[in-house]
N, CA, C and O atoms as CSV, one atom per row, in Angstrom:
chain,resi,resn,atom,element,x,y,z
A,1,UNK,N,N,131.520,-91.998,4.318
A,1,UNK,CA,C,132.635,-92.160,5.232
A,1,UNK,C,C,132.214,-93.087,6.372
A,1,UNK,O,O,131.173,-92.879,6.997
A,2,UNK,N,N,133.044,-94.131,6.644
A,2,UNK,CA,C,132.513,-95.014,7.694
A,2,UNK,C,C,132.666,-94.644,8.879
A,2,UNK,O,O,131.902,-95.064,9.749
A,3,UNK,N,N,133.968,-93.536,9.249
A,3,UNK,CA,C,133.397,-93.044,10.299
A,3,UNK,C,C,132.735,-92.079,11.091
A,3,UNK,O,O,132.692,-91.914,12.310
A,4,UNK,N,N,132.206,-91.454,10.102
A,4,UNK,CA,C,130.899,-90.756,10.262
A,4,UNK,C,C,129.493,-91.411,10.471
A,4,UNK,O,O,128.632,-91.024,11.261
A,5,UNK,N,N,129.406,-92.701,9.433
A,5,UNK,CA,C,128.462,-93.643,9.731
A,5,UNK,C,C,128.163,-94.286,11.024
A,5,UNK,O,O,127.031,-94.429,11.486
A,6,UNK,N,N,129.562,-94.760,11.717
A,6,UNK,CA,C,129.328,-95.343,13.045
A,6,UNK,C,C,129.241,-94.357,14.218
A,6,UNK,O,O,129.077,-94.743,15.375
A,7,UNK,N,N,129.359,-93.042,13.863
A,7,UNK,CA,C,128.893,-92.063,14.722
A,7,UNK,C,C,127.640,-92.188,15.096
A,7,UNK,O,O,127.294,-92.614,16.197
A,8,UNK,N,N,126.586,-91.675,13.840
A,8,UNK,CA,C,125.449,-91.772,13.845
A,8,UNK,C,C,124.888,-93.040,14.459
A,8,UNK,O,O,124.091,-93.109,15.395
A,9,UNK,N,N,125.396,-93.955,13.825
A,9,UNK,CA,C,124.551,-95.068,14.354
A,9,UNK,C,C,124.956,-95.102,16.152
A,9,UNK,O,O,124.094,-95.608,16.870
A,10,UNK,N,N,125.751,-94.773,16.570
A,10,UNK,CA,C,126.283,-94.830,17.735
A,10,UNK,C,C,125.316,-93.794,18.929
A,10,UNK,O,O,124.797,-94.161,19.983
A,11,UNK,N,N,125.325,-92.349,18.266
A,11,UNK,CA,C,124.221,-91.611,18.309
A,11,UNK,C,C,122.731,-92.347,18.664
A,11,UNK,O,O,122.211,-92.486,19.772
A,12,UNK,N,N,122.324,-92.688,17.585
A,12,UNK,CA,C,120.834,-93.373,17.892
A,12,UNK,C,C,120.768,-94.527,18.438
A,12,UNK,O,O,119.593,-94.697,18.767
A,13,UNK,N,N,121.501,-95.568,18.762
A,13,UNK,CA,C,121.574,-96.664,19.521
A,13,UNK,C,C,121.901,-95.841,20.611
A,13,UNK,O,O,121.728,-96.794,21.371
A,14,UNK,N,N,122.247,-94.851,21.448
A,14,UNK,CA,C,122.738,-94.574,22.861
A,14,UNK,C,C,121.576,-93.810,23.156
A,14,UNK,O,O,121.325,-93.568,24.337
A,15,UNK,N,N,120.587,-93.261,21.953
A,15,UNK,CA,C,119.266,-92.305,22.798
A,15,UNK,C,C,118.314,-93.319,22.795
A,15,UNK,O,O,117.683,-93.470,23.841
A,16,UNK,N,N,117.991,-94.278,21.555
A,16,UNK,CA,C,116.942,-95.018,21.901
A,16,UNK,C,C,117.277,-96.430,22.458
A,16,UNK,O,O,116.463,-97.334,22.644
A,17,UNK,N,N,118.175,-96.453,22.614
A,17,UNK,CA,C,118.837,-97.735,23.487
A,17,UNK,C,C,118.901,-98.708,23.018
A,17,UNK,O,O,118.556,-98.783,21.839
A,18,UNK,N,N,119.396,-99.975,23.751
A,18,UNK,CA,C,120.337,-101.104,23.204
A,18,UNK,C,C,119.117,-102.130,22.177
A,18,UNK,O,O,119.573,-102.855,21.293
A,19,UNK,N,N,118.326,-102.097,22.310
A,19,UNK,CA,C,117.193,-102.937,21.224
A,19,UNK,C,C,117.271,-102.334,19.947
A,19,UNK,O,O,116.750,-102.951,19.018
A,20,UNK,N,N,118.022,-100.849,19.632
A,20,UNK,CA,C,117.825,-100.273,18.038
A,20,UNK,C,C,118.892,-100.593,17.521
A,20,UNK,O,O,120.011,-100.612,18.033
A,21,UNK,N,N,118.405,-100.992,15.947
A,21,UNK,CA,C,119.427,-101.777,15.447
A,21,UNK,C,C,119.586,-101.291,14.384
A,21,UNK,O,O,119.334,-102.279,13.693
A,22,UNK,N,N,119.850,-100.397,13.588
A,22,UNK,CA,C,119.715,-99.746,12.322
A,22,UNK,C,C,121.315,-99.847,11.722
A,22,UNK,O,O,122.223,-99.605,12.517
A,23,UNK,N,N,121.604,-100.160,10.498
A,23,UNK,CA,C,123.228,-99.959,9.723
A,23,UNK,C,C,122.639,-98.942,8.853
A,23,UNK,O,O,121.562,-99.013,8.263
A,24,UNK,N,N,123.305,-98.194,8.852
A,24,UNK,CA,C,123.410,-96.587,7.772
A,24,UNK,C,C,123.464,-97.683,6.827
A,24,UNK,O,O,124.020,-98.780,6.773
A,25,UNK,N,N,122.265,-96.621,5.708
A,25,UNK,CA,C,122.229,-97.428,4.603
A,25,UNK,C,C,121.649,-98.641,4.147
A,25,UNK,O,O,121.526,-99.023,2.983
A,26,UNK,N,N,121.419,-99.017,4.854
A,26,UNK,CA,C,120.193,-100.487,4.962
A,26,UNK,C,C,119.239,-100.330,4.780
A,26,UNK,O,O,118.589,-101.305,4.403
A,27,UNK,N,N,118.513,-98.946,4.937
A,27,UNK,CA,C,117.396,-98.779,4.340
A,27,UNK,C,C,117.093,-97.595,3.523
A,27,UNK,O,O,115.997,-97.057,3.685
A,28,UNK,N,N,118.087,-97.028,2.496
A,28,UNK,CA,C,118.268,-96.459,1.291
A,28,UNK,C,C,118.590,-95.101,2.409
A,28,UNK,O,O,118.673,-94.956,3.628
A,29,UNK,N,N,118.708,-94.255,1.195
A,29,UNK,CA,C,119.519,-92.813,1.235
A,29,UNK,C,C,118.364,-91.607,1.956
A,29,UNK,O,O,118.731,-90.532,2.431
A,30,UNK,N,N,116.983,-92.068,1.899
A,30,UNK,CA,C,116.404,-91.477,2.095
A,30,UNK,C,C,115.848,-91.695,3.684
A,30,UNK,O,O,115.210,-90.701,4.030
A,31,UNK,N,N,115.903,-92.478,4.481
A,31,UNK,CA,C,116.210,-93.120,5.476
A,31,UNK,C,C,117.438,-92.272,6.395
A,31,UNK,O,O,117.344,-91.716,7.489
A,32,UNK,N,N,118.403,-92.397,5.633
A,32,UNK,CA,C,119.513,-92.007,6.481
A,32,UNK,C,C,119.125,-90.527,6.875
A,32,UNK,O,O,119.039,-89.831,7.887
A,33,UNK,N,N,118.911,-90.420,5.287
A,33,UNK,CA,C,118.630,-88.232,5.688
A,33,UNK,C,C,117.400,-87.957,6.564
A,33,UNK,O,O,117.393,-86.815,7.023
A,34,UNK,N,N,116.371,-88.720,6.901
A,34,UNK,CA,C,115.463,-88.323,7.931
A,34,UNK,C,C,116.169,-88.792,9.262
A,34,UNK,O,O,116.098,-87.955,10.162
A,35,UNK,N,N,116.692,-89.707,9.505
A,35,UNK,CA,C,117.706,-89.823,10.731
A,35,UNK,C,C,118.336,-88.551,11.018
A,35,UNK,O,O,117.877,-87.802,11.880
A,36,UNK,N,N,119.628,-88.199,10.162
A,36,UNK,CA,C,120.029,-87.697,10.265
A,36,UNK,C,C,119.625,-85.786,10.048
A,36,UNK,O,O,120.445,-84.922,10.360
A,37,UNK,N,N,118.333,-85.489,9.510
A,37,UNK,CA,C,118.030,-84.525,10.182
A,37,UNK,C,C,116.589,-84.266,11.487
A,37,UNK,O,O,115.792,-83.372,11.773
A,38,UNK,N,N,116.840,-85.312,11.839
A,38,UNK,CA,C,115.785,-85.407,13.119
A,38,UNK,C,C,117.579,-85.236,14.295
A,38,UNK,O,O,117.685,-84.388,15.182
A,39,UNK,N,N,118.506,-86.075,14.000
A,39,UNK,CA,C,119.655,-85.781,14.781
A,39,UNK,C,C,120.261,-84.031,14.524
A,39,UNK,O,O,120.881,-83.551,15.472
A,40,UNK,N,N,120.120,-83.403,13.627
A,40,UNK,CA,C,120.394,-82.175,13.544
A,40,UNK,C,C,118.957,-81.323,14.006
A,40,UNK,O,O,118.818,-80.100,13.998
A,41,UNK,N,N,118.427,-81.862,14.216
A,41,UNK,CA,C,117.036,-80.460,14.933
A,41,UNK,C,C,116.397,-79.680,13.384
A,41,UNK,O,O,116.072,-78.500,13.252
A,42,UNK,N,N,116.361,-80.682,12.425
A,42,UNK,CA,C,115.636,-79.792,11.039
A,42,UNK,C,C,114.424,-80.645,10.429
A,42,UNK,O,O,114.367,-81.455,9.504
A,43,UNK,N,N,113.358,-80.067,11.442
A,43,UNK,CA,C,112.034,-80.357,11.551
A,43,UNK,C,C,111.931,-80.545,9.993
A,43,UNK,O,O,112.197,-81.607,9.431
A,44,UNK,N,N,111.476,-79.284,9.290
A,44,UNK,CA,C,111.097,-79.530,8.102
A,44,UNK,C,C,111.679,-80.350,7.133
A,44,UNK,O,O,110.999,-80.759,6.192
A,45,UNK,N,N,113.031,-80.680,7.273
A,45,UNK,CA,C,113.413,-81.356,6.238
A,45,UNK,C,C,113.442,-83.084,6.630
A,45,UNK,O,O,113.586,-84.054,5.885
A,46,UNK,N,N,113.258,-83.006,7.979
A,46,UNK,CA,C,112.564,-84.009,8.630
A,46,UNK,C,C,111.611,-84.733,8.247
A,46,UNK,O,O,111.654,-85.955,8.105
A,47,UNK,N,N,110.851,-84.144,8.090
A,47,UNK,CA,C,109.271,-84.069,7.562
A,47,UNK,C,C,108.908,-84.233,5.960
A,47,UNK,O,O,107.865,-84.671,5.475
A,48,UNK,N,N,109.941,-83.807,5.370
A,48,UNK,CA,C,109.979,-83.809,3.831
A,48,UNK,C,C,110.483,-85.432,3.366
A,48,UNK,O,O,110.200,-86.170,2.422
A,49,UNK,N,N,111.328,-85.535,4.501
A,49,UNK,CA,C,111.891,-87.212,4.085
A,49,UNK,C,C,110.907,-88.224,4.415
A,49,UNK,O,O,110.687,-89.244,3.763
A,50,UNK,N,N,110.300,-87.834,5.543
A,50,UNK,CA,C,109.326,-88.813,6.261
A,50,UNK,C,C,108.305,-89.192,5.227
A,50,UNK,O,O,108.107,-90.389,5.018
A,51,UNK,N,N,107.504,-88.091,4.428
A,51,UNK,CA,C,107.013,-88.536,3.600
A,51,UNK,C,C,107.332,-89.448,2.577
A,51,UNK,O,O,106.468,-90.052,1.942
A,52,UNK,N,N,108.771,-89.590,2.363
A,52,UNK,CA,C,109.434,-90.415,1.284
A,52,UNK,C,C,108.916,-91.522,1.637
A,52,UNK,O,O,108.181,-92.177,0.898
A,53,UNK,N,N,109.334,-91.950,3.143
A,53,UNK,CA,C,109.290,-92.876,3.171
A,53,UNK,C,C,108.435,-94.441,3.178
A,53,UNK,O,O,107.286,-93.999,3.148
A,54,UNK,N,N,108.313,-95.558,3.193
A,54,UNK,CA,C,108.308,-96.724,3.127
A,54,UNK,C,C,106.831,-97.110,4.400
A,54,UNK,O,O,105.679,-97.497,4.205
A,55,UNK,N,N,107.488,-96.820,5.482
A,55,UNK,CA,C,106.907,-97.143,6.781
A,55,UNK,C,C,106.404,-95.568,7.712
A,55,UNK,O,O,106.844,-95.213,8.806
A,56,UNK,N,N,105.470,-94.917,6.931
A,56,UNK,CA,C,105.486,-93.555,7.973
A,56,UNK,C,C,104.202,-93.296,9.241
A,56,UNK,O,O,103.681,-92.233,9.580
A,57,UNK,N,N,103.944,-94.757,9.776
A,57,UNK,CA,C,103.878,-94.820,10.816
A,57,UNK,C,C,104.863,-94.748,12.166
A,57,UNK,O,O,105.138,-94.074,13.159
A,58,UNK,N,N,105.279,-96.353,11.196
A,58,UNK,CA,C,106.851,-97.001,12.283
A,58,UNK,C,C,107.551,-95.450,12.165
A,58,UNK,O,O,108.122,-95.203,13.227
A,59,UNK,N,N,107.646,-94.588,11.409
A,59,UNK,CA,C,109.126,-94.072,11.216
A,59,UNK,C,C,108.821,-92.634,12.067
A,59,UNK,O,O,109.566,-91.825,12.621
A,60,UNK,N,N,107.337,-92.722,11.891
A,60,UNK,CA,C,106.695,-90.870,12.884
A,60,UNK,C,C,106.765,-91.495,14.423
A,60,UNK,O,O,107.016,-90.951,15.499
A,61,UNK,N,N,106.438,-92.869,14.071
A,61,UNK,CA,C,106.792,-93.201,16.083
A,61,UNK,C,C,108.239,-93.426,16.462
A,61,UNK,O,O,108.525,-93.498,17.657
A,62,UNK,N,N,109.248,-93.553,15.457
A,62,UNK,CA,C,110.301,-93.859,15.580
A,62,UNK,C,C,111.230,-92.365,16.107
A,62,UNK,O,O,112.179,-92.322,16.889
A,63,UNK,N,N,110.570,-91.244,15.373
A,63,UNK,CA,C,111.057,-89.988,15.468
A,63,UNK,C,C,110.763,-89.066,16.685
A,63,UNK,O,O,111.333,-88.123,17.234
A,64,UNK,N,N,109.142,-90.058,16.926
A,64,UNK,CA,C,108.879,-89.198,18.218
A,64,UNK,C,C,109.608,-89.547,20.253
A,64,UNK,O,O,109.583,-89.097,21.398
A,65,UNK,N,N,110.137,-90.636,19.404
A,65,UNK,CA,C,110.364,-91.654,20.475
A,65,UNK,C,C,111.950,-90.526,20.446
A,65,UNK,O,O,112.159,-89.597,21.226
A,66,UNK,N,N,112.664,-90.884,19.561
A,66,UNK,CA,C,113.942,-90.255,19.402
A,66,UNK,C,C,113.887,-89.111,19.762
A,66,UNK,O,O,114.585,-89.068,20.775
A,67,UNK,N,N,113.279,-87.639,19.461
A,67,UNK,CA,C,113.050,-86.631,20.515
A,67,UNK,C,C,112.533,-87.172,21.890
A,67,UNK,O,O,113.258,-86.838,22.827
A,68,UNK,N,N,111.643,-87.793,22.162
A,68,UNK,CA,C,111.360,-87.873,23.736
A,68,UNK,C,C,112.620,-88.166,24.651
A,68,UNK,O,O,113.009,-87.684,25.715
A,69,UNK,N,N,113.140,-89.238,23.729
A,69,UNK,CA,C,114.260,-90.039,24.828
A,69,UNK,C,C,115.444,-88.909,24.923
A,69,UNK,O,O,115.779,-88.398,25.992
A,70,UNK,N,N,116.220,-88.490,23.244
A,70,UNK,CA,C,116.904,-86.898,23.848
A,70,UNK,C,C,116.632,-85.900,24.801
A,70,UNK,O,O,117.464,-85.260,25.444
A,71,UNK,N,N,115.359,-85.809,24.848
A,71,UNK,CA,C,114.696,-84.513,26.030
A,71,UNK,C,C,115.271,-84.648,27.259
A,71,UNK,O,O,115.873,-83.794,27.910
A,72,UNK,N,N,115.070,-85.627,27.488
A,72,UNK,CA,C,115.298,-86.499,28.839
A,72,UNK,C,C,116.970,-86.461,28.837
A,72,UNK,O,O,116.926,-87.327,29.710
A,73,UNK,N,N,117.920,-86.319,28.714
A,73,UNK,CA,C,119.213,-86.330,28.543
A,73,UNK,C,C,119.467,-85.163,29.551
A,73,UNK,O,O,118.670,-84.225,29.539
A,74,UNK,N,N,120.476,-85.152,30.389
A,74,UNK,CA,C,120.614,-84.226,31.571
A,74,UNK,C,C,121.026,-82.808,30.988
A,74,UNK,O,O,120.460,-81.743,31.234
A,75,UNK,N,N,122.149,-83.013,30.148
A,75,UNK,CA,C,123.025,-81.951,29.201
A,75,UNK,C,C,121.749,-81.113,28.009
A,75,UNK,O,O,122.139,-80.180,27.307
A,76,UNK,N,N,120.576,-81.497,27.951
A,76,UNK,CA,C,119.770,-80.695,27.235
A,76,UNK,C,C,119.064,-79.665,27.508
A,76,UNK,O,O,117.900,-79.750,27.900
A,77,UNK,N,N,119.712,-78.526,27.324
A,77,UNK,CA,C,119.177,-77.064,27.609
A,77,UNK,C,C,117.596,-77.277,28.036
A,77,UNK,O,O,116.856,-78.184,27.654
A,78,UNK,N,N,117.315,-76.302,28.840
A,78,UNK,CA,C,115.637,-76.118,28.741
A,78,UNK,C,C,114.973,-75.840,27.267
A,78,UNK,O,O,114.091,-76.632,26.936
A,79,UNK,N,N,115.266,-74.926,26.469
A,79,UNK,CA,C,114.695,-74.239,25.544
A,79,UNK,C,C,114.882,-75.655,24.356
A,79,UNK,O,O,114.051,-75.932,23.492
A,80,UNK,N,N,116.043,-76.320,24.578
A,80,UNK,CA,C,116.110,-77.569,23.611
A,80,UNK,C,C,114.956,-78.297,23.964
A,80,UNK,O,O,113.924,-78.112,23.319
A,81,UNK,N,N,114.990,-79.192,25.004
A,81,UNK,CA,C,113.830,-79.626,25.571
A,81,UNK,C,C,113.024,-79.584,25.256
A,81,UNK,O,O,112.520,-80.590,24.757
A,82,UNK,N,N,112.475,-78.626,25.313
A,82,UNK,CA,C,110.741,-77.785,24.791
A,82,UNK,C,C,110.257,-78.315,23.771
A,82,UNK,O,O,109.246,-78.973,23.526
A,83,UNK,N,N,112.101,-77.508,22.560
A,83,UNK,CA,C,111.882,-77.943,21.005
A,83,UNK,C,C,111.712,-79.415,20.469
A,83,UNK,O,O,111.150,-80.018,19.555
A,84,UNK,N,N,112.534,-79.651,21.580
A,84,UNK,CA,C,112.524,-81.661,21.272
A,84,UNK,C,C,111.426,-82.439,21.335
A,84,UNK,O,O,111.179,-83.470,20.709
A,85,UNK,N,N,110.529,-81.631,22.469
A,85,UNK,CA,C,109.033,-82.548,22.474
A,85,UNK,C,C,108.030,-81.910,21.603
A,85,UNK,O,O,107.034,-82.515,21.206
A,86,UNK,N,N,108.283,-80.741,21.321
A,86,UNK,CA,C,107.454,-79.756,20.393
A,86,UNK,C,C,107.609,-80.952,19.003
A,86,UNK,O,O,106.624,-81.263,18.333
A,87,UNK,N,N,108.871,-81.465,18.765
A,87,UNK,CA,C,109.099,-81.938,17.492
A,87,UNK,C,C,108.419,-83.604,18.020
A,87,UNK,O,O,107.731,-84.264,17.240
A,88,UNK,N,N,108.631,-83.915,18.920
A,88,UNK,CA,C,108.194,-85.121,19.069
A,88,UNK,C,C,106.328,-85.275,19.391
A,88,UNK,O,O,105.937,-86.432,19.546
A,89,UNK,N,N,105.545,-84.447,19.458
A,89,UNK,CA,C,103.991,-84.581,19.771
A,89,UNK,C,C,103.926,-84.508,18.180
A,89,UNK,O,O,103.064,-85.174,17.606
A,90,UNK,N,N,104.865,-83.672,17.409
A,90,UNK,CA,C,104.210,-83.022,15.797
A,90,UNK,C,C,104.632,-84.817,15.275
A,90,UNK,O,O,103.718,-85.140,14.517
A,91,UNK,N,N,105.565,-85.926,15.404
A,91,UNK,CA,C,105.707,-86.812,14.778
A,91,UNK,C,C,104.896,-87.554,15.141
A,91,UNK,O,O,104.518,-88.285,14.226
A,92,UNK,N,N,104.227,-87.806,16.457
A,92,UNK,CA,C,103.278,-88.357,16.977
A,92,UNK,C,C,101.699,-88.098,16.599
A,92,UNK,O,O,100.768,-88.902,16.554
A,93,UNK,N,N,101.740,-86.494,16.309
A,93,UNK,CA,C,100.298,-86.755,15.582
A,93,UNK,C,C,99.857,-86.855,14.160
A,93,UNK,O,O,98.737,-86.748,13.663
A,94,UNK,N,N,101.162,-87.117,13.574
A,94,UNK,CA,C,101.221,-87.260,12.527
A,94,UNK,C,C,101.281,-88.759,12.127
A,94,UNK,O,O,101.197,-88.871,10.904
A,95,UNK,N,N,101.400,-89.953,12.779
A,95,UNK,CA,C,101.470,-90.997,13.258
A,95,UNK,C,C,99.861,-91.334,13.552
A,95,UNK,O,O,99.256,-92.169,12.880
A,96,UNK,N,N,99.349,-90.712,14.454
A,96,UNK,CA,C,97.932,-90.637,14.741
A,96,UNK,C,C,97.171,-90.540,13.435
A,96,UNK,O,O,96.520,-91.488,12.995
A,97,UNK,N,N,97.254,-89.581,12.938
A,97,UNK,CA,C,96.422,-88.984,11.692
A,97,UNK,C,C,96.385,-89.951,10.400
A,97,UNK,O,O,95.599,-90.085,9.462
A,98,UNK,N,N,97.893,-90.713,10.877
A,98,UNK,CA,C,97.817,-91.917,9.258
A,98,UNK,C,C,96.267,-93.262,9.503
A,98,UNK,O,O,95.430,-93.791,8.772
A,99,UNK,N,N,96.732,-93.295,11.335
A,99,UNK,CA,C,95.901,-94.413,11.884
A,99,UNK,C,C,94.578,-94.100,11.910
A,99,UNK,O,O,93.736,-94.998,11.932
A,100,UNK,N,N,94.176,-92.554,11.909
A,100,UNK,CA,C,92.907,-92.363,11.670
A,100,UNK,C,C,92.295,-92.568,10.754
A,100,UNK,O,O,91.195,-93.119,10.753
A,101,UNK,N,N,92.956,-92.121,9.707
A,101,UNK,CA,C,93.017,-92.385,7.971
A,101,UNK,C,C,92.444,-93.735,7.710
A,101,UNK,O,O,91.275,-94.010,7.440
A,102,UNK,N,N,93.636,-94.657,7.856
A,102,UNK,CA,C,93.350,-95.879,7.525
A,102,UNK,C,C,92.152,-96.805,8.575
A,102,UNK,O,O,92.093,-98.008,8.317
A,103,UNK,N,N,91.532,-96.458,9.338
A,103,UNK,CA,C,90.762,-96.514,9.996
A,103,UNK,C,C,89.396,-96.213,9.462
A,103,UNK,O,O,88.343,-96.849,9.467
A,104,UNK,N,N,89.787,-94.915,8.950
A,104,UNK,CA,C,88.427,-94.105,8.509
A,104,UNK,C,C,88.112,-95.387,7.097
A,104,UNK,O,O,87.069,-96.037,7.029
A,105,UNK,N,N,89.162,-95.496,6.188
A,105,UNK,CA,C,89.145,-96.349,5.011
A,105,UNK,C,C,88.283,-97.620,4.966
A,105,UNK,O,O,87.457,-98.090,4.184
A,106,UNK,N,N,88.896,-98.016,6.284
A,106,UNK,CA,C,88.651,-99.796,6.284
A,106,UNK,C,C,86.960,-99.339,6.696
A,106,UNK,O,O,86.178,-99.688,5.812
A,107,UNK,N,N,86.486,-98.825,7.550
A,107,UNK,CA,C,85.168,-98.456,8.502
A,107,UNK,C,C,84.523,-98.355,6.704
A,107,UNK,O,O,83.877,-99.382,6.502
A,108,UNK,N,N,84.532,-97.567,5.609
A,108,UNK,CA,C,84.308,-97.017,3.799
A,108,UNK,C,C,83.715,-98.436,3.662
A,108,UNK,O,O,82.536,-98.710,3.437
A,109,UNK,N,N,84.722,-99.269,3.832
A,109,UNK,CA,C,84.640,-100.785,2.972
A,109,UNK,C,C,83.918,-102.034,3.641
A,109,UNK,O,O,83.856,-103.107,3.040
């Protein structure tokens, strides 16, 4: 539905601001559903897509950025808050842990 699509995208262009440029769907189905459950607050299934994906550096800094900048939103409960950065350090060190990885690799060779 397209206008459900320009919701979302409307959504994440207004938390991470005017430089994000994403069209639903531009970067497959599996893409959308980690967007869209990092926008519903469902860590794990969050996390299940992230692995799908393509780029899961860009996409764990992309997620952590997207909770940080929601946190910060005036209308976000305390207890949301919390959860939002709780979810945003877990995409961030998960982000970390790839860079350690491939770090550790290249240091092998």
């Amino acid at each position: 539905d397209e206008v459900a699509m320009g919701i979302f995208e409307a959504v994440y262009r207004q938390v991470l601001g005017p430089n994000w440029h994403y069209r639903t769907c531009s970067h497959g189905p599996q893409m959308d559903l980690f967007l869209w459950a990092l926008l519903m607050k469902r860590q794990p299934l969050a996390k299940l897509m992230w692995a799908r994906l393509e780029s899961p550096i860009r996409t764990a800094l992309t997620a952590a950025s997207f909770y940080r900048s929601w946190a910060m939103y005036a209308d976000v409960k305390p207890n949301d808050q919390v959860l939002l950065l709780k979810f945003a350090d877990e995409f961030e060190q998960m982000a970390t842990g790839l860079c350690v990885q491939a770090m550790a690799l290249n240091d092998e060779q």
